[in-house]
C-alpha positions as CSV (number, residue, x, y, z in Angstrom):
1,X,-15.5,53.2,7.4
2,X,-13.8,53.0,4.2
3,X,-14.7,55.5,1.1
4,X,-17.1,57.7,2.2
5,X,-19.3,59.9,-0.2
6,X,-19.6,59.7,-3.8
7,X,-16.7,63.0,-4.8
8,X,-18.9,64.7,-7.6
9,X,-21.1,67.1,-6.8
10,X,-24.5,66.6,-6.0
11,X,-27.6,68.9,-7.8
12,X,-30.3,68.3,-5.5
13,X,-32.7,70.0,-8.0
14,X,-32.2,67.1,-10.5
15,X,-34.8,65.6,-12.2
16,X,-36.6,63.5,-9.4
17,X,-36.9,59.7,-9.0
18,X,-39.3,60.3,-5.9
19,X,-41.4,63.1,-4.6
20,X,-43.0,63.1,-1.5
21,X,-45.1,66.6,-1.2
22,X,-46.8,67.7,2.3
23,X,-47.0,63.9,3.5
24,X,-49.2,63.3,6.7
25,X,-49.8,60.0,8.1
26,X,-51.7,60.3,11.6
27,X,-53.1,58.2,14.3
28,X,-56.1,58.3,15.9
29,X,-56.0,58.2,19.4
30,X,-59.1,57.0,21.4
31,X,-60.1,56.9,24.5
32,X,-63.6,57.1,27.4
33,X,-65.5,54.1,27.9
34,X,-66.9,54.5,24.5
35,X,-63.7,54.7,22.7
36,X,-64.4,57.8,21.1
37,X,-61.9,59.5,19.4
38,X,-60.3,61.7,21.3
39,X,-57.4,63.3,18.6
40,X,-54.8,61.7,16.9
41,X,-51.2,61.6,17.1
42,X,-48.9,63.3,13.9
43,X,-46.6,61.0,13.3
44,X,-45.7,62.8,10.2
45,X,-46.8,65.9,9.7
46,X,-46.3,67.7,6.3
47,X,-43.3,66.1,5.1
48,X,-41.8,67.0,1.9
49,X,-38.6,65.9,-0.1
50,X,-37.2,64.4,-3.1
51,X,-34.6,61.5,-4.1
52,X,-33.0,61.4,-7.0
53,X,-32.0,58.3,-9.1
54,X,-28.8,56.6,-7.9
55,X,-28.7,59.3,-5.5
56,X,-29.1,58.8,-0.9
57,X,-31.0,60.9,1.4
58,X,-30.8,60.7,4.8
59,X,-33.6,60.7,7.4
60,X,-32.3,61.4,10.6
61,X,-33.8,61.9,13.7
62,X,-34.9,60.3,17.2
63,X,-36.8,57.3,18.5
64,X,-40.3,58.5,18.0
65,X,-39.6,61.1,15.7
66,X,-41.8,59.5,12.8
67,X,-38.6,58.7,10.6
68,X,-39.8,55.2,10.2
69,X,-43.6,56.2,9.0
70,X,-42.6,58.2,6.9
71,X,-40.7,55.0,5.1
72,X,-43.7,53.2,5.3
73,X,-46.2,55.5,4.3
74,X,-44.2,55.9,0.9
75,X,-44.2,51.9,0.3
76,X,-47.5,52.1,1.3
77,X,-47.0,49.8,4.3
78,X,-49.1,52.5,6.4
79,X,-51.8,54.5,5.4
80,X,-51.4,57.9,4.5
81,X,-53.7,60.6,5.6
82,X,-53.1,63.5,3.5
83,X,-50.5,64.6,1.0
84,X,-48.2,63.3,-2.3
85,X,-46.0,60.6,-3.2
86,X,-44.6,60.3,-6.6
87,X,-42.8,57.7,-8.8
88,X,-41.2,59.3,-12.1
89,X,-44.0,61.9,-11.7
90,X,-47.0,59.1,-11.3
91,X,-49.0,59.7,-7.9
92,X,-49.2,56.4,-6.4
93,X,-51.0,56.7,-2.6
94,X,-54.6,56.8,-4.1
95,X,-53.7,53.5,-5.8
96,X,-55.6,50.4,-4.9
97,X,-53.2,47.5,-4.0
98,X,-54.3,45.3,-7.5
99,X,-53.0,49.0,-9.5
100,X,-49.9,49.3,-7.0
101,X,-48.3,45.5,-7.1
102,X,-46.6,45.9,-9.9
103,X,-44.6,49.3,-8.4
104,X,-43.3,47.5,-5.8
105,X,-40.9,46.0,-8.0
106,X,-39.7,49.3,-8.1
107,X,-40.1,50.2,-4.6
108,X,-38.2,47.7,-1.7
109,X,-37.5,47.9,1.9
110,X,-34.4,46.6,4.1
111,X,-35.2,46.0,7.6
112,X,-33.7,47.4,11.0
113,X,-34.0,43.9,12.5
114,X,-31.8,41.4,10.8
115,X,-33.0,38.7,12.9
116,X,-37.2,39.5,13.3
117,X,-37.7,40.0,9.5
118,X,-36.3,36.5,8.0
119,X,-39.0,33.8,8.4
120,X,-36.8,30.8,10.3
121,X,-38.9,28.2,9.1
122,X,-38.1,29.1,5.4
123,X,-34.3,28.2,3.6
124,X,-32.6,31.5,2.7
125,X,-33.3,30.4,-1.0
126,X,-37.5,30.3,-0.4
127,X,-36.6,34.0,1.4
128,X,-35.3,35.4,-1.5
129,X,-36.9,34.0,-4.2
130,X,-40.4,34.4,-2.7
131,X,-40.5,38.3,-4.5
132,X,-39.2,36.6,-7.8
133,X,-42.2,33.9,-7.2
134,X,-44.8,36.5,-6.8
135,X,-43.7,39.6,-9.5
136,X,-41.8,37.0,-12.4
137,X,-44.4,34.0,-11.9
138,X,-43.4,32.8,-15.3
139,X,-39.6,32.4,-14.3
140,X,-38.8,28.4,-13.7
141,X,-38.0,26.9,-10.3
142,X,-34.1,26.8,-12.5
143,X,-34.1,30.3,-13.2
144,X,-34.9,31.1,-9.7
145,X,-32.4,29.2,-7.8
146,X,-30.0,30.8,-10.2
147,X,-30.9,34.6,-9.6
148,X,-30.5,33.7,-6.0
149,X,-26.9,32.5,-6.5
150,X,-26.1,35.4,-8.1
151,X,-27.7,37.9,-5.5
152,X,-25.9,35.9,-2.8
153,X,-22.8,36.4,-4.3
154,X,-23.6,39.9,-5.0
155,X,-23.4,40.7,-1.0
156,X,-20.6,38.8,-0.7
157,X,-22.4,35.2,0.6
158,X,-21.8,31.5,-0.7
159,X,-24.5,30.5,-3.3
160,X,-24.4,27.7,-1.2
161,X,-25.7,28.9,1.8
162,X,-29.6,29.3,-0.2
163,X,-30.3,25.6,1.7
164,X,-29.9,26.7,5.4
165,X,-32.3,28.7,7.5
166,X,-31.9,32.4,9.3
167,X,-30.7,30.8,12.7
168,X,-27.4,29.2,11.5
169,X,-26.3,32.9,10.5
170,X,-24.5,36.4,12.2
171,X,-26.1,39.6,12.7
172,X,-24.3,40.9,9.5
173,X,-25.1,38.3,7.0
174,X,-28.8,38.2,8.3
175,X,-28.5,42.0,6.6
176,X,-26.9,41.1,3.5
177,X,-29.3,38.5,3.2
178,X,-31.7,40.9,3.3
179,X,-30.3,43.3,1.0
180,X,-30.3,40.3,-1.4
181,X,-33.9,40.3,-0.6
182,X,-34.8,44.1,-1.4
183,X,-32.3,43.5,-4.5
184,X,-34.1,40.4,-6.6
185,X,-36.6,42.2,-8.1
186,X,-34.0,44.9,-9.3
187,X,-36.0,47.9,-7.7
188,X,-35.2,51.3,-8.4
189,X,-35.6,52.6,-4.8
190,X,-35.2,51.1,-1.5
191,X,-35.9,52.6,1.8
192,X,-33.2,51.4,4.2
193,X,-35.3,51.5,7.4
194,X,-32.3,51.6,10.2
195,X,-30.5,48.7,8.3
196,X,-26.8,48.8,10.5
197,X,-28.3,49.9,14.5
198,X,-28.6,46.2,15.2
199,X,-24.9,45.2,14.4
200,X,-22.0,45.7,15.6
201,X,-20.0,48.9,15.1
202,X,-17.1,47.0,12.6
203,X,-20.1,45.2,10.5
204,X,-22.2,48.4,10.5
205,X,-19.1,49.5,8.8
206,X,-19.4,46.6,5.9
207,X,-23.1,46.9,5.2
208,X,-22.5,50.7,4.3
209,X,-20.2,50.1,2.2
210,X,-21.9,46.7,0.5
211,X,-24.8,49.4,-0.3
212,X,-22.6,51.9,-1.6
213,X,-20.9,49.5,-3.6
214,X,-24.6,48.2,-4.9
215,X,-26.0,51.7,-5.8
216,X,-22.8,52.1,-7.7
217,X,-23.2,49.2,-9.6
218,X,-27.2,49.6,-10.3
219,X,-27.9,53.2,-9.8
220,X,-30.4,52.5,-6.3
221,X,-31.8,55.3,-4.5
222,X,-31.6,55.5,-1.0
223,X,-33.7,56.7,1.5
224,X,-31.4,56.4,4.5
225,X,-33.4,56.3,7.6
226,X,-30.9,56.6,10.8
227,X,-30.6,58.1,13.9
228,X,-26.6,57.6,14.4
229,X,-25.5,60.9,12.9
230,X,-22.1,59.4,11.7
231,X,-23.3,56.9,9.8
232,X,-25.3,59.2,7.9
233,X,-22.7,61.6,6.9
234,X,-21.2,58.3,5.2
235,X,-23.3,57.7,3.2
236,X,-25.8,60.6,2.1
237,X,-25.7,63.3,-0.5
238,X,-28.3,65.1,1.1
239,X,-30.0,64.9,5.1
240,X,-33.4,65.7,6.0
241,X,-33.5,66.2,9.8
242,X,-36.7,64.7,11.6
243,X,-38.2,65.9,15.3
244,X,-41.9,65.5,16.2
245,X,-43.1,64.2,12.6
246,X,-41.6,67.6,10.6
247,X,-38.9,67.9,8.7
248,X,-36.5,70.9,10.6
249,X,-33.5,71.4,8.6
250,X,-32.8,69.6,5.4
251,X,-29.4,70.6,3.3
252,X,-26.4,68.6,1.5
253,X,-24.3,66.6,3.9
254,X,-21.3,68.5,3.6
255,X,-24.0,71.4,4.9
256,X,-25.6,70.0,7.9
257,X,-22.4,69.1,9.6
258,X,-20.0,72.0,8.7
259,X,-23.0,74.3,9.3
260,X,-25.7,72.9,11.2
261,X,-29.1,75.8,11.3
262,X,-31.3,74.4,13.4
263,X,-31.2,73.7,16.8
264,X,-32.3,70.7,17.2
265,X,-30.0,69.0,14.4
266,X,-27.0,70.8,16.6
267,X,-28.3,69.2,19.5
268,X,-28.3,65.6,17.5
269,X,-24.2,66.8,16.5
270,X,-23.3,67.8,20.3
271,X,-24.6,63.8,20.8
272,X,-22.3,61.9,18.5
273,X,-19.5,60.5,20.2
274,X,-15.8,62.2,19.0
275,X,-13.4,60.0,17.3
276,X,-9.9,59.8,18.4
């Protein structure tokens, strides 16, 4: 991968963008012929971090290790059970969805799964413009078609392609399709749910640095969910280490691999493949 991290230094006690404070999001698991319940499983169990505008955090960690939850329990895609999430200091997870809509102009998601999570029966164009319909419903059908153009071209894709559908594209423009996606209601923060462990090693390469290039252009923050090691030492000023639903280490990047604390996170190291 070309670049690599941003070379200024990194104050991770900034002022905050978004703070998530002893986050829980459980399960309940049932079970007996009455399905009673019978305890619940942590998914995420008193999480706590913060990003910083234009600034990426990694999330790092195993299948199963409630990386993912905790992604969707800040967009409020799953319910949390305990805990705080804040946007420029407002508390938004007791929020009804009516009081929430218009935050989630601010707060976007990009996929792991280039191929499940673009409708195929709708053109790229209705795929992107769909968020533009729903939080800019007084933008014309003009005005639209033009804000996709230039979003397409912003992840390096013809304007042109807006009339074909999902199937007639690759793995990696799938992606920047739906980066153009998270992008078209200009959000401040998107959570990058395992958005390059679907492609290929040499695209993987190109998507990182497409969002690098975009958060140096608009100032996006990044929370980096991953569990390949080397790609988030790319791309992330700071890593948050994940193993059964709690945070176990969590330093700069430069840190956690020069100096790895915990054991688990040097177990996750002695994993990644050596170059060369």
């Amino acid at each position: 991968m070309s670049g690599g991290k941003k070379p200024h230094a990194v104050s991770y006690s900034a002022m905050s963008l978004l703070e998530v404070e002893n986050l829980c999001t459980w399960f309940p698991v049932h079970g007996g012929l009455l399905r009673r319940k019978t305890g619940d499983i942590r998914a995420v169990d008193g999480v706590t971090f913060h990003v910083e505008a234009g600034r990426t955090v990694g999330l790092v960690g195993e299948s199963g290790s409630g990386k993912t939850t905790v992604g969707r329990t800040i967009l409020k895609l799953a319910q949390a059970t305990s805990g705080s999430v804040r946007l420029d200091g407002r508390e938004i997870l007791p929020l009804a969805e009516r009081e929430f809509r218009p935050l989630r102009r601010e707060m976007q998601m990009i996929f792991q799964d280039p191929y499940g999570s673009l409708n195929p029966r709708f053109t790229i164009g209705a795929i992107i413009s769909e968020a533009l319909e729903i939080h800019f419903p007084r933008m014309t059908r003009s005005d639209r078609s033009d804000r996709v153009a230039e979003l397409l071209r912003l992840v390096g894709l013809n304007p042109d392609m807006m009339r074909r559908y999902p199937h007639e594209f690759s793995g990696g423009q799938r992606q920047r399709i739906g980066i153009a996606r998270a992008l078209a209601v200009k959000p401040r923060f998107i959570v990058c749910d395992e958005p390059v462990s679907a492609l290929d090693v040499s695209v993987q390469a190109q998507i990182v640095n497409l969002l690098q290039d975009l958060q140096e252009q608009f100032g996006i923050a990044y929370l980096f969910i991953a569990h390949d090691l080397a790609v988030v030492e790319h791309i992330s000023d700071h890593v948050l280490v994940m193993h059964c639903g709690k945070i176990v280490e969590s330093a700069s990047a430069e840190a956690i691999y020069r100096d790895p604390q915990n054991d688990y996170t040097k177990s996750l190291l002695a994993a990644v493949p050596a170059i060369g």
